[in-house]
C-alpha positions as CSV (number, residue, x, y, z in Angstrom):
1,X,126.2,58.9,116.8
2,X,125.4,55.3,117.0
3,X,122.3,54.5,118.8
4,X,121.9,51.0,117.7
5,X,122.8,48.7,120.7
6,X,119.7,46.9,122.4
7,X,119.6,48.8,125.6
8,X,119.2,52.2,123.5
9,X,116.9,50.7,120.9
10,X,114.9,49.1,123.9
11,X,114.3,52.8,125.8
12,X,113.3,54.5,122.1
13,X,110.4,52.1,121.2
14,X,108.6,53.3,124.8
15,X,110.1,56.7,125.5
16,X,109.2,57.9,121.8
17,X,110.8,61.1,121.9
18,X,115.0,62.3,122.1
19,X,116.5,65.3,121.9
20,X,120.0,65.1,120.5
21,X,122.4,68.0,122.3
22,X,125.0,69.2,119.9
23,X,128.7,70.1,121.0
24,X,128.9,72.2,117.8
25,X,125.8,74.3,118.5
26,X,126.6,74.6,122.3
27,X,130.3,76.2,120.9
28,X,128.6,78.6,118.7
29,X,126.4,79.4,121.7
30,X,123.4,79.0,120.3
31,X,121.3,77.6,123.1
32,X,119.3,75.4,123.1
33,X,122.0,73.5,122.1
34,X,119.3,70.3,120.5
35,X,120.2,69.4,117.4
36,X,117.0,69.8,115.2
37,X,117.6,67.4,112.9
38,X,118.5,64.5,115.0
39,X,115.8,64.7,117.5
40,X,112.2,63.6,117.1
41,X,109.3,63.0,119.0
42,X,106.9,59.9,117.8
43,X,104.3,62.0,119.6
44,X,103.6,64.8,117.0
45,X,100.5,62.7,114.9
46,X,98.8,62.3,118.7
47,X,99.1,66.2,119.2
48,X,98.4,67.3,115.5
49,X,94.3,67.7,116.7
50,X,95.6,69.1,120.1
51,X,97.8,71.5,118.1
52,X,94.8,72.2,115.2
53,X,92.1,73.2,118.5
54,X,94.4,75.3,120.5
55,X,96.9,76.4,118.9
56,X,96.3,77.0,114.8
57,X,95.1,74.6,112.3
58,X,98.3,75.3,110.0
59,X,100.5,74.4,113.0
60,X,101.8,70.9,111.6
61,X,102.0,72.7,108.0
62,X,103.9,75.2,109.0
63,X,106.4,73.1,111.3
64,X,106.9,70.4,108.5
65,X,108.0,73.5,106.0
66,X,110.2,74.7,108.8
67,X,112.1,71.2,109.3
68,X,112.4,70.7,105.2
69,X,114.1,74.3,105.4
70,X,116.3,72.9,107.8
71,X,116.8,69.5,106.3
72,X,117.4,71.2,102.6
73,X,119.6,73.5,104.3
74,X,122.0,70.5,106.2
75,X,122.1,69.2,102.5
76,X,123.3,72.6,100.8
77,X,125.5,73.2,103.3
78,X,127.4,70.1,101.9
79,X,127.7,71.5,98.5
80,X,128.8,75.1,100.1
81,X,131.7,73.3,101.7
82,X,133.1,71.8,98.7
83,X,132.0,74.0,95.8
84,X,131.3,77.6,97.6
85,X,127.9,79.5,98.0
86,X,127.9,81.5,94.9
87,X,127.6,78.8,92.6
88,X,123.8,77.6,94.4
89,X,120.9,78.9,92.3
90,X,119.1,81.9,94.2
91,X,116.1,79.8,95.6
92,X,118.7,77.6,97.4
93,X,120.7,80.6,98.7
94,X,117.2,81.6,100.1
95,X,116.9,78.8,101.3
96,X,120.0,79.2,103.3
97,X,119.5,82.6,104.2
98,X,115.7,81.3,105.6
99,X,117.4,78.5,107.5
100,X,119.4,81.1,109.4
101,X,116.4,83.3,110.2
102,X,114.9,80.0,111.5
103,X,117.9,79.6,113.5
104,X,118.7,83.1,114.8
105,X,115.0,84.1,115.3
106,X,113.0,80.9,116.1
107,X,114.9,77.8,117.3
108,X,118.0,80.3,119.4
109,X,116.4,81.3,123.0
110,X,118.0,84.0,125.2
111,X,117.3,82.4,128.9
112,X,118.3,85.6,130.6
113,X,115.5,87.7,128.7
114,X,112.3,87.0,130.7
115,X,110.1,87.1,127.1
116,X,112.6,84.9,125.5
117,X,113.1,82.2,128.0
118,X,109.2,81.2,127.4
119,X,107.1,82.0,124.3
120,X,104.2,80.4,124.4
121,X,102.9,78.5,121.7
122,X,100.4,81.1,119.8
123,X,103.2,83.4,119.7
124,X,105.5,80.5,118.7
125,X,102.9,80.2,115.7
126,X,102.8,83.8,115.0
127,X,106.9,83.5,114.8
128,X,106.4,80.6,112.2
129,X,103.9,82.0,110.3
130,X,106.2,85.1,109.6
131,X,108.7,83.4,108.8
132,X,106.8,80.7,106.4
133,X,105.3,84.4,104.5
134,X,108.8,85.8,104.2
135,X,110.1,82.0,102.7
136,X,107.3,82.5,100.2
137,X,107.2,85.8,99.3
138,X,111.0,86.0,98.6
139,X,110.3,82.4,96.2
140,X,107.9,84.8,94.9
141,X,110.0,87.9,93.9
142,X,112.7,85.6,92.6
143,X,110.2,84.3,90.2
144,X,109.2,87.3,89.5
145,X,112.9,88.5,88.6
146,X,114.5,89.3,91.8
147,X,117.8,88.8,92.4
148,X,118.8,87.2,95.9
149,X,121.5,90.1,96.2
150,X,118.3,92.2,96.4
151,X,116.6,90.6,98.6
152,X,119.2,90.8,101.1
153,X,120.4,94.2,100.7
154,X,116.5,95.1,101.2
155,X,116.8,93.8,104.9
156,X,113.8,91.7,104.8
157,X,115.7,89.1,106.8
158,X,116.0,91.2,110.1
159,X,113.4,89.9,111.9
160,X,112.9,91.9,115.0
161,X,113.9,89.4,117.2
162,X,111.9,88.1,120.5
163,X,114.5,89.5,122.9
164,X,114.2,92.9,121.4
């Protein structure tokens, strides 16, 4: 995508936010179909108090350790096309395997369930927040000798989902 020409540059500077739609994600029917990585707002430092008072003071914590999961995982994903997945270390194979519970269970919405089409944003926190605990507790166990073949057998990554 090449966003550079004037007009496009122009409407960025004063609009501040985009969301990015992605063919590949709409394909793979995961809806919505916004590319995470490519989007932004410019608006998140003006909500970070907003999001501290009404929502959860680890709110901006926990969605900046969400988007480096996702970021680390778009770089991985490079090396697992050219090399394979069994040849990562564990703690970047968990890392894969908690990008796709962000994916499936967080950032994927069901619009014909009613609970699923809106969640509002305490219990988007309470999604993160399980999520951020499951990330660190697995880095834990793998430190503590685990093997990531354990972990997933154990079916710790099943989230019960929102639409459930």
């Amino acid at each position: 995508m090449d966003f550079s020409e004037p007009v496009t540059q122009h409407t960025k500077r004063f609009v501040r936010c985009f969301w990015a739609l992605d063919r590949r994600l709409a394909y793979a029917r995961h809806f919505p179909a916004i590319n995470w990585l490519d989007s932004y707002s410019g608006y998140l430092q003006d909500l970070s108090e907003w999001y501290n008072n009404h929502v959860n003071p680890q709110f901006m914590e926990y969605r900046a350790k969400i988007m480096a999961i996702l970021q680390e995982e778009n770089s991985l994903n490079e090396i697992v096309k050219l090399i394979g997945q069994d040849t990562l270390a564990d703690s970047q194979r968990l890392t894969l395997l908690i990008a796709q519970v962000i994916r499936t269970e967080f950032t994927q919405q069901n619009a014909y369930n009613p609970e699923d089409t809106y969640m509002p944003l305490k219990a988007q926190f309470a999604r993160m927040d399980e999520i951020v605990k499951l990330y660190d507790e697995c880095k834990k166990l793998l430190k503590e000798g685990a093997t990531i073949e354990e972990l997933e057998n154990s079916g710790i990554f099943n989230l019960p989902t929102q639409s459930q």
